[in-house]
N, C-alpha and C positions, 0 to 999 in steps of 0.2 A: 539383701533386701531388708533384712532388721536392723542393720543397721542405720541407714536412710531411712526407715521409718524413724526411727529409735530418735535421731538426728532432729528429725523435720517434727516429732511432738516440742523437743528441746527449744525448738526457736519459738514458738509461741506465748511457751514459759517465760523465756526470758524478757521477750517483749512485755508482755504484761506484767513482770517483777518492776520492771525499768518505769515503766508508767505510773505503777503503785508508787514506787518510792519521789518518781519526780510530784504525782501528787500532794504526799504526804509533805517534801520539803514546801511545797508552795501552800499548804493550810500551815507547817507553820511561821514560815513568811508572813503568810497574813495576819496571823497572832500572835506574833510578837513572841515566837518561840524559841526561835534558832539560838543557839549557844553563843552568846557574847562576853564582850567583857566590861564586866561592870566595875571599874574601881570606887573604890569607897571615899569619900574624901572625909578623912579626919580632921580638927583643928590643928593638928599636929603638920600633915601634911601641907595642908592649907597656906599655914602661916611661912613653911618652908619655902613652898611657891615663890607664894611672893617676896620673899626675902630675897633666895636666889634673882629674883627676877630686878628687883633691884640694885645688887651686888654685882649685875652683868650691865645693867643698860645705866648708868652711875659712871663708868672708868671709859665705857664706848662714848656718851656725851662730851665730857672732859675733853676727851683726845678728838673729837669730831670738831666739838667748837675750837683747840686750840689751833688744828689746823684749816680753819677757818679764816680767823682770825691772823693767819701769817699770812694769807692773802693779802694784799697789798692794792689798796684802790683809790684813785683820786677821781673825785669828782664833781661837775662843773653845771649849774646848771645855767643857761647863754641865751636861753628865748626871751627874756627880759632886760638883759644886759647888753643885750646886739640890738635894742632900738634904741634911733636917735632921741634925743628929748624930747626933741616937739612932736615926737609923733607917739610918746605912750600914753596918751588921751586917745589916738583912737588909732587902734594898734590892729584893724583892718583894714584899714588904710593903707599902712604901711606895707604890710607884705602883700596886699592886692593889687599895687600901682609899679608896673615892671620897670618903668623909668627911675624910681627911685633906689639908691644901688642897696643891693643888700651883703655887702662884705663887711666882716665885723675878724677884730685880734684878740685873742683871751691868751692871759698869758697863768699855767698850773705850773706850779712849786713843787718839786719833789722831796717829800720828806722822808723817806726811807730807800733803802736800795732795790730799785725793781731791777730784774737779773729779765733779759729778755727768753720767750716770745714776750711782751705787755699785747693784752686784746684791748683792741680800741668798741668799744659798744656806743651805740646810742642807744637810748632809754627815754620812750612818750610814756607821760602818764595822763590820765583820764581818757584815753583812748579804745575805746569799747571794740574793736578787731574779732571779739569772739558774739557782736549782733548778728543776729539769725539770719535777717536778710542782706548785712553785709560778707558771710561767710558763706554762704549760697553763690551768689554773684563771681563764678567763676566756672572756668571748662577744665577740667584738668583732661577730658579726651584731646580738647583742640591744644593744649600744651605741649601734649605727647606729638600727636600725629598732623597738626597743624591744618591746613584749608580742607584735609580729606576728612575730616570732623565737622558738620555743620548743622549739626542739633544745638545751637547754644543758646537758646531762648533762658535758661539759668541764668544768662549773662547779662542781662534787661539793669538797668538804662546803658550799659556799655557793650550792648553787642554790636553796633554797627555805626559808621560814620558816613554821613553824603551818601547813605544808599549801599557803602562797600564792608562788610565785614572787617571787624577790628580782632588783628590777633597780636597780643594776647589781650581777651577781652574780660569784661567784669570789674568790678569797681574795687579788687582788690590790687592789683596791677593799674587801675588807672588812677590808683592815690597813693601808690607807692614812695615812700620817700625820696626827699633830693638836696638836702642838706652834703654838701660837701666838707670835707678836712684836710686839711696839710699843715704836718708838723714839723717846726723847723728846734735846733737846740745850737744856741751861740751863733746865730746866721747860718746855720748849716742844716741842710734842711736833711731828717731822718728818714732813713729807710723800712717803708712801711709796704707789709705784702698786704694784696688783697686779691692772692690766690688759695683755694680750696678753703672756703672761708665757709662753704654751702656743705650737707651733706653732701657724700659720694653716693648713695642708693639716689636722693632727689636728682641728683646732676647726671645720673647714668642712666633712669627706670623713670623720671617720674618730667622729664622735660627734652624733647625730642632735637636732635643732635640735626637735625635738614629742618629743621621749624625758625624763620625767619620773625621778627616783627613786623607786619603791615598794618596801614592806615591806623598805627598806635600816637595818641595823641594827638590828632591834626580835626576834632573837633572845635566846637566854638566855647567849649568849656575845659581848659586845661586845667587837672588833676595834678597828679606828681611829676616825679622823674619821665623823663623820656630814655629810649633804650636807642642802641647802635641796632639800623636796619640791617647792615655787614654782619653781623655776628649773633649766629643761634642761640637760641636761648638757653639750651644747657651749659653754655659759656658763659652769660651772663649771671653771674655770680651773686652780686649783690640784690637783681632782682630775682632769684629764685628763695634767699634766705628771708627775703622780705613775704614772699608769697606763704610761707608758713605761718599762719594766723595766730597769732598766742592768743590764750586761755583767760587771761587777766586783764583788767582796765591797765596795769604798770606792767611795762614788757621791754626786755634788751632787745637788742640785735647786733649781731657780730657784724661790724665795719669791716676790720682789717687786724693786721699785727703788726707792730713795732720790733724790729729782726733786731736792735742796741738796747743795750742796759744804759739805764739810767740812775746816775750818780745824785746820792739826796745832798740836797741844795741849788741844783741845776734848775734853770726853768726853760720850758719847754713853751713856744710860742706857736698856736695853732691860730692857723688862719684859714675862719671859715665861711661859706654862702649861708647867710638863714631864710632858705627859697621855704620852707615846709611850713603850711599854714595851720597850725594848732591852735590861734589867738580865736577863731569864731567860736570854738568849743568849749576853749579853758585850757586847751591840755597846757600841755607843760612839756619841754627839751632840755635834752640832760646829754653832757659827755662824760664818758666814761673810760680812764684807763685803769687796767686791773692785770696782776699777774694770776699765774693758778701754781697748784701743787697737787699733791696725789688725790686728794676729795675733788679736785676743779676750783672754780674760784671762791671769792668770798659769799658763803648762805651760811647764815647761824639757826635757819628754821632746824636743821635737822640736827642739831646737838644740841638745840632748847628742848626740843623734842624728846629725845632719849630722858635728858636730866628729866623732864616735870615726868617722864611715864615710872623711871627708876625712881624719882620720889616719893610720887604717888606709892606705888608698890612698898615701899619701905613705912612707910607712916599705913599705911593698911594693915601690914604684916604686925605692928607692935599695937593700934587697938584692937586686932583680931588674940593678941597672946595677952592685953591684958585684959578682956573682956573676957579668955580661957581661964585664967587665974582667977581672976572673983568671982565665976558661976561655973564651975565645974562640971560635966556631968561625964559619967564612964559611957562607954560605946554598949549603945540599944538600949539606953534607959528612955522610957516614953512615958515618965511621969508628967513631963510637960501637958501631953496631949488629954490625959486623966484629969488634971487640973483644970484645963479649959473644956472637958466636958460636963465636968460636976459644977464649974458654973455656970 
């Protein structure tokens, strides 16, 4: 029996130690008590900082832009040079009148050796993709799960045609590119894939494998591209990589890939449709072939980058040591603050 008593005083104790102490760490929580670690930062360290800091990001630049720069890109731009004469005075005319043909031949020069895959891109610029209400303007439930989704009022002015629900709807899919390419080299026309051109996550999770196109297009106001009613859309390749909305008024998008290397001095003869209306806006159409290497392809923003933040850091680091040189002071001297009291 005393022991059980003895026991059962014990647990109350301990209870209330445990409480004290959780109290005590939380006052000094709130006061800014708790043991830290403060380091001190000297001129000395300081300057080291930054120095290291640009002795690291200096050789990382260097080597980011030069393999950059091996990148290898030729590029064309054909929305001005694909209309006829008489018609670049009024250049909505042109691409609005379907009787007029719109096939056009540009022939790129290869000045250095691209080693295949070559990514073929197109590239719009002033094309605003990432406006609020044209990035809205889409179902991604009805993408997935197709007519058993039918909340798409999001989808306004392209949710529905003659009364029938349009899938896929919303005005990012209904202005979808449709510019065509085919590249030939010496009359022979090259071998270009334009499979798995799209994410695998979008093509597996994010666009539904039994979801068909219906009544896509067949309003009295044609948009872009039209899709194959045969073939689901997570097949449809090129329109899923399109449905990715870039961030920027200037944006690529992956076409296709060139499976041949190309020899510099060869020219390469691309025969294409310029169906895509960019002329009411301004934008602007660009082709693009481009090889990549272990960074990807050609972008110099990220090894301008390094260099000006590694130069920065360097030109900091020396008027931070000479600014230590000509005004000295040992560690905890606080005559400074005496002097701006006394005046």
């Amino acid at each position: 029996m005393m022991e059980v008593e003895g026991s059962m005083n014990r647990a109350p104790d301990q209870s209330s130690f445990l409480r004290s102490r959780r109290s005590k760490a939380l006052y000094q929580f709130k006061q800014q008590k708790l043991p830290a670690c403060k380091p001190v930062l000297t001129p000395i360290s300081v300057i080291t900082v930054f120095m290291l800091m640009g002795f690291v990001f200096i050789p990382i630049g260097l080597i980011t832009l030069r393999a950059s720069r091996d990148a290898i890109e030729i590029i064309d731009r054909y929305d001005v040079e694909c209309i006829p004469e008489e018609y670049r005075t009024n250049k909505l005319l042109y691409i609005t009148d379907s009787s007029i043909p719109k096939n056009c031949t540009r022939y790129l020069k290869v000045q250095k050796y691209m080693k295949a895959p070559i990514f073929i891109y197109y590239q719009l610029d002033n094309y605003y993709q990432n406006h609020r209400r044209y990035v809205k303007s889409r179902s991604d439930q009805q993408l997935l799960h197709g007519l058993e989704y039918s909340h798409t009022s999001s989808c306004e002015p392209e949710e529905s045609s003659n009364g029938l629900p349009i899938v896929p709807c919303g005005l990012i899919a209904w202005s979808m590119f449709n510019d065509t390419f085919t590249f030939s080299r010496e009359r022979t026309k090259l071998n270009v894939s334009r499979n798995n051109i799209a994410w695998k996550s979008d093509r597996e999770h994010k666009f539904g494998k039994n979801v068909y196109p219906i009544n896509f297009q067949n309003g009295t106001l044609i948009g872009g591209a039209k899709l194959d009613p045969k073939l689901p859309l997570s097949d449809q390749e090129d329109f899923i990589v399109w449905m990715r909305a870039a961030a920027l008024l200037s944006f690529r998008k992956l076409y296709g890939r060139i499976e041949e290397d190309l020899e510099p001095g060869k020219v390469v003869e691309v025969n294409l449709m310029n169906n895509y209306n960019t002329y009411s806006f301004s934008g602007q159409k660009k082709l693009i072939l481009s090889t990549s290497n272990w960074l990807g392809g050609r972008n110099d923003f990220l090894g301008i980058t390094y260099l000006v933040v590694g130069s920065s850091s360097v030109v900091i680091s020396i008027i931070f040591m000479l600014l230590h040189l000509k005004n000295p002071r040992p560690y905890g001297d606080n005559s400074w603050n005496k002097k701006s009291l006394s005046s």
